[in-house]
C-alpha positions in Angstrom: 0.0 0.0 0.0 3.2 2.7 0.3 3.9 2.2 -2.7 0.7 2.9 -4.5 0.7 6.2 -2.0 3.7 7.3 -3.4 2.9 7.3 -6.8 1.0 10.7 -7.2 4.0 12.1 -5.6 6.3 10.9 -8.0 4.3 12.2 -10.9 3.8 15.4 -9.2 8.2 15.6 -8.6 7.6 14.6 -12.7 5.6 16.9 -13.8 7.6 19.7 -12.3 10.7 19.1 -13.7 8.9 19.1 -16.9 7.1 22.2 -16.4 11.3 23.5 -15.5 12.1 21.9 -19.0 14.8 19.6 -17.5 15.5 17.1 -19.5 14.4 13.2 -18.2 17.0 10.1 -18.0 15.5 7.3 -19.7 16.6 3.8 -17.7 17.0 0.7 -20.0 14.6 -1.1 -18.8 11.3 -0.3 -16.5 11.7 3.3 -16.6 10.0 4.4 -13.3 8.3 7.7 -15.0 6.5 5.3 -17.1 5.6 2.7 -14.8 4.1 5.6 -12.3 2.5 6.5 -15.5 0.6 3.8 -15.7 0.3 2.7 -12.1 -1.7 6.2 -11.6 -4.2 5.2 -14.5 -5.0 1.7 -13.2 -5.7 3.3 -10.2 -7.6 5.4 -12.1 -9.4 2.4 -13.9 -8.8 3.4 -16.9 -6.1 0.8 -18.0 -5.8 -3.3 -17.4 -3.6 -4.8 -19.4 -0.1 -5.7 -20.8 2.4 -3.1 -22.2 5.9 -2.9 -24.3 7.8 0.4 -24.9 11.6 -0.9 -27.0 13.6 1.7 -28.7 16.2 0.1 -30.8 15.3 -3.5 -29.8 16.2 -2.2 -26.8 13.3 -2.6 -23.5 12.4 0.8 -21.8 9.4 -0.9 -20.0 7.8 -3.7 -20.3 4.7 -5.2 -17.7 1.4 -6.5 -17.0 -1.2 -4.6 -15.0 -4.3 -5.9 -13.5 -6.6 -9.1 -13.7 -7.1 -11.5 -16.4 -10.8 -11.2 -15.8 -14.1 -9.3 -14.6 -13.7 -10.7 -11.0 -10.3 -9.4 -10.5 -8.9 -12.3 -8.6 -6.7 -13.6 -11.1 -3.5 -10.8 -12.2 -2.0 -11.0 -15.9 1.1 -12.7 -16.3 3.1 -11.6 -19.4 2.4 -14.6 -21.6 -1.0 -14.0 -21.4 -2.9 -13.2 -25.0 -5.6 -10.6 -26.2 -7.9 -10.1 -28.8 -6.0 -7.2 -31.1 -9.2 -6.8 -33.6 -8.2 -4.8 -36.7 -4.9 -5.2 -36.3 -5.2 -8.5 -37.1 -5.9 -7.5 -41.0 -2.3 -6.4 -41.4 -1.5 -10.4 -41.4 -4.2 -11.3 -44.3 -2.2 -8.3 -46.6 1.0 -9.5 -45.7 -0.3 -12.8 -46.9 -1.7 -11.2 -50.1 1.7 -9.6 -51.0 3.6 -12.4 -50.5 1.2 -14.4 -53.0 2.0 -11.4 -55.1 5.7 -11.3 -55.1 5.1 -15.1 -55.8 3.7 -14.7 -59.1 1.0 -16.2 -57.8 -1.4 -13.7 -57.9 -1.4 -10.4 -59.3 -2.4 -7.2 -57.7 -4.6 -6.3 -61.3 -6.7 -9.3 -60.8 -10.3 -9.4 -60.3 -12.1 -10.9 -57.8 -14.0 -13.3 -60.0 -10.6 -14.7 -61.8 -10.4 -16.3 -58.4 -13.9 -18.8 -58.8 -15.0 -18.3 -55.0 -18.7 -18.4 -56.0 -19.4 -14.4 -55.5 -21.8 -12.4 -57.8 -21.1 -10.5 -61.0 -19.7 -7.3 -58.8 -16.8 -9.7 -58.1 -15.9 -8.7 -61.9 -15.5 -5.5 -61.3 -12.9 -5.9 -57.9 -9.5 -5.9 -58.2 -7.2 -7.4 -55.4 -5.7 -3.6 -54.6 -9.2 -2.7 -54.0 -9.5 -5.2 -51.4 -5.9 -3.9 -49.8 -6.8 -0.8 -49.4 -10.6 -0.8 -49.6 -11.9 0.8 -52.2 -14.0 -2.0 -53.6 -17.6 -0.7 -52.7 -18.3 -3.6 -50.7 -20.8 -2.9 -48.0 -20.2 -3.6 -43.8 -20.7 -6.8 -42.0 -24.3 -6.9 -41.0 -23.0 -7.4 -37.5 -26.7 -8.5 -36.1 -27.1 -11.2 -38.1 -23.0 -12.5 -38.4 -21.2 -14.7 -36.3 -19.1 -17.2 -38.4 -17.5 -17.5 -41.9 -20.5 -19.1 -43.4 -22.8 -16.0 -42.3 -20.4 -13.8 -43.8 -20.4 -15.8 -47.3 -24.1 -16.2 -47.5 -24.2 -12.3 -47.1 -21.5 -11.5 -49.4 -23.6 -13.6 -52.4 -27.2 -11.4 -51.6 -25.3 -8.2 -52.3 -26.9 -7.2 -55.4 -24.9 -3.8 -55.8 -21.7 -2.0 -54.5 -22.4 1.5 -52.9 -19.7 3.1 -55.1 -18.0 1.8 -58.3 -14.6 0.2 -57.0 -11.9 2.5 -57.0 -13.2 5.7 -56.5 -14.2 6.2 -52.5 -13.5 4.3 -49.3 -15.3 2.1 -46.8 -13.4 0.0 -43.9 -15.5 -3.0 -44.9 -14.7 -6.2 -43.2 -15.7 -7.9 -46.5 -12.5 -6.9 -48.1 -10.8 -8.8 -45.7 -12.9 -11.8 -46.0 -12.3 -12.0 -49.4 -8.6 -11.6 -49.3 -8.6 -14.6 -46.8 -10.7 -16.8 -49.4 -7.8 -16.1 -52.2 -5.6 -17.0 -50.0 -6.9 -20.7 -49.4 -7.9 -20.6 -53.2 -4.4 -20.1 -54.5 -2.4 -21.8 -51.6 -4.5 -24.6 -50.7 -4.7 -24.4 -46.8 -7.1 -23.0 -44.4 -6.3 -19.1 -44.0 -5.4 -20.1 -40.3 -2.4 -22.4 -41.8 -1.3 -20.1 -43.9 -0.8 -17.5 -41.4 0.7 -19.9 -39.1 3.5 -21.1 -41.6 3.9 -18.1 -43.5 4.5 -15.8 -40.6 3.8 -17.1 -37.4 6.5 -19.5 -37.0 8.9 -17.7 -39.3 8.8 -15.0 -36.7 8.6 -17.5 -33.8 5.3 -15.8 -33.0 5.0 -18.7 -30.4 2.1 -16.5 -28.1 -0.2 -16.1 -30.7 -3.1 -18.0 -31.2 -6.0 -17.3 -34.4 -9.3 -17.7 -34.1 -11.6 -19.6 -33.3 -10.0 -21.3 -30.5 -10.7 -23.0 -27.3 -10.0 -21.2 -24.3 -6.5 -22.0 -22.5 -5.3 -20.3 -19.2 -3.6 -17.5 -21.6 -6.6 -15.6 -22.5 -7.0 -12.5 -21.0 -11.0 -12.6 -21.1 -12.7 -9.3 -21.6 -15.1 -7.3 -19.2 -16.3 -4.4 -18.9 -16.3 -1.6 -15.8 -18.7 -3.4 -14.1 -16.6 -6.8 -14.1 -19.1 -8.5 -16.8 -17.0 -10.8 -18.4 -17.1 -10.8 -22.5 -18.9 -13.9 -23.9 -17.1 -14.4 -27.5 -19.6 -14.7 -29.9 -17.9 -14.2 -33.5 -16.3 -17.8 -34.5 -14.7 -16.3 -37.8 -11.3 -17.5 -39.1 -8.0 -15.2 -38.3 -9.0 -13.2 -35.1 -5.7 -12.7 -33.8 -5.2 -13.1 -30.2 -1.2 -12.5 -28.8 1.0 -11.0 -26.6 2.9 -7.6 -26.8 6.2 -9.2 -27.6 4.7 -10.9 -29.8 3.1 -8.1 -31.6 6.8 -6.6 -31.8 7.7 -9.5 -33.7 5.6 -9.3 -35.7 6.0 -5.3 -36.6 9.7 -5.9 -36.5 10.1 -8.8 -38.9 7.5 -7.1 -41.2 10.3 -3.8 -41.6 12.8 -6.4 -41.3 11.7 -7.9 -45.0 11.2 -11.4 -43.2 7.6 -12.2 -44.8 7.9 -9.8 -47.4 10.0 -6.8 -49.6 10.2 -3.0 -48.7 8.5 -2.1 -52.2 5.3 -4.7 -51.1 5.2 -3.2 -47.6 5.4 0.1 -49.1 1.6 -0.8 -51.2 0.1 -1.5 -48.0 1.4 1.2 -46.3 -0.3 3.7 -48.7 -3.6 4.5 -48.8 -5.8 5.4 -51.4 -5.8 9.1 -52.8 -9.4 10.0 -52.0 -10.7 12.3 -49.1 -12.6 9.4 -47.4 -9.9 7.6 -47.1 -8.3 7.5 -43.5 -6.0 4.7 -43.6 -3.9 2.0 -45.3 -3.8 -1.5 -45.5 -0.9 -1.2 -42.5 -3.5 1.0 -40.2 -2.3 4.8 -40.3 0.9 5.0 -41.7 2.9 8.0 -42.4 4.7 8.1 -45.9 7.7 10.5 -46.8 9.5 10.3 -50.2 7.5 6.9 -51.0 8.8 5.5 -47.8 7.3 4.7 -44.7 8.4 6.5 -41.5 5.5 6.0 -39.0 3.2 2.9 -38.5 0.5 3.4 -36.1 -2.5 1.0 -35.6 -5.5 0.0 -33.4 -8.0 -2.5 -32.9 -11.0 -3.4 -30.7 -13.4 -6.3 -30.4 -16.1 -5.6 -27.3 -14.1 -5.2 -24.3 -10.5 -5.5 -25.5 -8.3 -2.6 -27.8 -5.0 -2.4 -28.6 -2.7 0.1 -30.2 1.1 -0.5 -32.0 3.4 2.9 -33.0 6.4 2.3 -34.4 8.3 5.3 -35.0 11.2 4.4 -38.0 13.2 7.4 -37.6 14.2 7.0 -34.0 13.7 3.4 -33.8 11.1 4.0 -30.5 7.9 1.4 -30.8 4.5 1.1 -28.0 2.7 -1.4 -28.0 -0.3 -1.5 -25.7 -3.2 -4.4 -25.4 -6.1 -4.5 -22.6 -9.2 -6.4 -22.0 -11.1 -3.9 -20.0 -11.3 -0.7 -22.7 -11.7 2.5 -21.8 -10.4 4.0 -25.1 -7.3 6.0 -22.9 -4.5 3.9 -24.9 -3.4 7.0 -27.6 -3.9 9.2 -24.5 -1.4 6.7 -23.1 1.0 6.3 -26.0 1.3 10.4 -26.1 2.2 10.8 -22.8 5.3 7.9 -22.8 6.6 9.4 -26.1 6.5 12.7 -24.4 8.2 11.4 -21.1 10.9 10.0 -23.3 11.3 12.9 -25.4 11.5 14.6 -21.7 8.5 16.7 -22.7 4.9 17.7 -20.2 2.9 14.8 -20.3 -0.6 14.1 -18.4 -2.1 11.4 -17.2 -5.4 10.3 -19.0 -9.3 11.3 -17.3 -12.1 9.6 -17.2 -13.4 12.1 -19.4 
């Protein structure tokens, strides 16, 4: 119990060395400014989950924070996995480019070239419409969906696209179904496989597990702020849940060229040219001279949200996952970049 007490103080000594402009020494590992940081908003209840700050492969802090569950009995451990939602669509791109620089597929190719039993609108999709959502395809009819077949039967009663593809954007889940259904045309396997030996174990992604799964002791289950546990109710293929190291694997042997090459991470990482359009296949990336410098992304299923940011240019990456969202975790990522950058920070309100 001291040591909880002495945690506003710290952050108060903190914030008044920032507000004198001195400059804050960054430890190599478990950097005290942060962990108050992030002590004072669990306190708060406004953060339960794991984190991962590296710069340069390098750990500034790394921990696990609260319960693995809605009656709060139970803490995290570190090996413990959570549901990263949308960032999970990063893997069924990847998988697309790598088909790509296989000669397997080509980027030009329509939909219907690929025989997957959609209607005549398939004729008019390419596969870069699917990457970076331009194909017209409607939303998931989330009501009425809960596994792959519900999604297929709904794709074949869309009569029309709501825009010719190509010319706006809408963050349809249906482009990412049908990216995973190429993918088992052309390869063979279940998309599932082809993740796990295609990146998964090429990265030694060894915490990761893709839906649907059964439940093992390393779920963090979601709940929400009255300690109702989440019930998991979608049972489609390549729900991603992982770890934070794991994560960094993942964003690390991506930039790495591992799974595949600069110029095909460079195609997902830009967006489409079009006003609507608020993102890339790689989340929001930041592009200078053709090259990515920034890749920031987020995801959220029910009760759990994550966020990566990897900053290229000074090699500094965050990687935050929780299964109690409160929707704090860019308020949280601003305030560590600005505590290593030895700049004012605050610590995130319920508000």
């Amino acid at each position: 119990m001291k040591y909880l007490y002495t945690i506003p103080c710290v952050l108060l000594l903190l914030l008044s060395c920032n507000n004198n402009k001195s400059k804050v020494s960054i430890k190599p590992k478990n950097n005290v400014i942060i962990d108050s940081l992030m002590m004072a908003t669990f306190e708060k209840g406004l953060f339960n989950g794991s984190i991962l700050v590296v710069k340069n492969d390098s750990i500034i802090y790394k921990n696990s924070i609260g319960y693995t569950d809605g009656g709060k009995t139970v803490k995290l451990k570190s090996d413990m996995v959570f549901n990263i939602g949308s960032i999970s669509k990063e893997l069924s791109a990847a998988c697309i480019m790598k088909l790509v620089e296989e000669k397997k597929i080509n980027i030009d190719d329509k939909v219907s070239s690929f025989n997957i039993g959609l209607p005549r609108w398939s004729e008019k999709i390419k596969v870069s419409h699917l990457l970076n959502y331009s194909s017209g395809l409607p939303k998931y009819d989330w009501d009425n969906v809960r596994k792959n077949e519900d999604v297929y039967s709904d794709l074949k009663k869309i009569e029309a696209l709501e825009f010719e593809p190509g010319t706006d954007f809408l963050y349809s889940n249906n482009n990412v179904f049908i990216r995973k259904k190429i993918i088992e045309k052309i390869s063979g396997l279940s998309y599932n496989e082809y993740v796990k030996h295609n990146i998964l174990l090429p990265l030694n992604m060894t915490n990761t597990f893709l839906s649907p799964v059964k439940e093992t002791p390393q779920f963090a289950t979601g709940f929400n702020n009255e300690g109702v546990n989440y019930i998991e109710v979608y049972q489609m293929d390549g729900g991603t849940y992982t770890t934070p190291e794991d994560l960094y694997k993942w964003i690390q042997g991506l930039y790495a060229e591992k799974i595949i090459s600069q110029n095909s991470i460079n195609v997902l990482g830009t967006k489409l040219d079009h006003k609507n359009a608020n993102q890339s296949s790689l989340g929001f990336t930041n592009l200078e001279n053709g090259t990515i410098n920034r890749h920031q992304a987020s995801g959220s299923n029910v009760d759990y949200e994550s966020i990566v940011d990897y900053n290229l240019e000074n090699g500094l990456t965050t990687i935050l996952l929780t299964n109690n969202a409160n929707y704090k975790l860019w308020d949280l990522n601003r305030a560590i970049n600005a505590i290593l950058n030895g700049q004012p920070f605050s610590i995130p309100s319920k508000q």
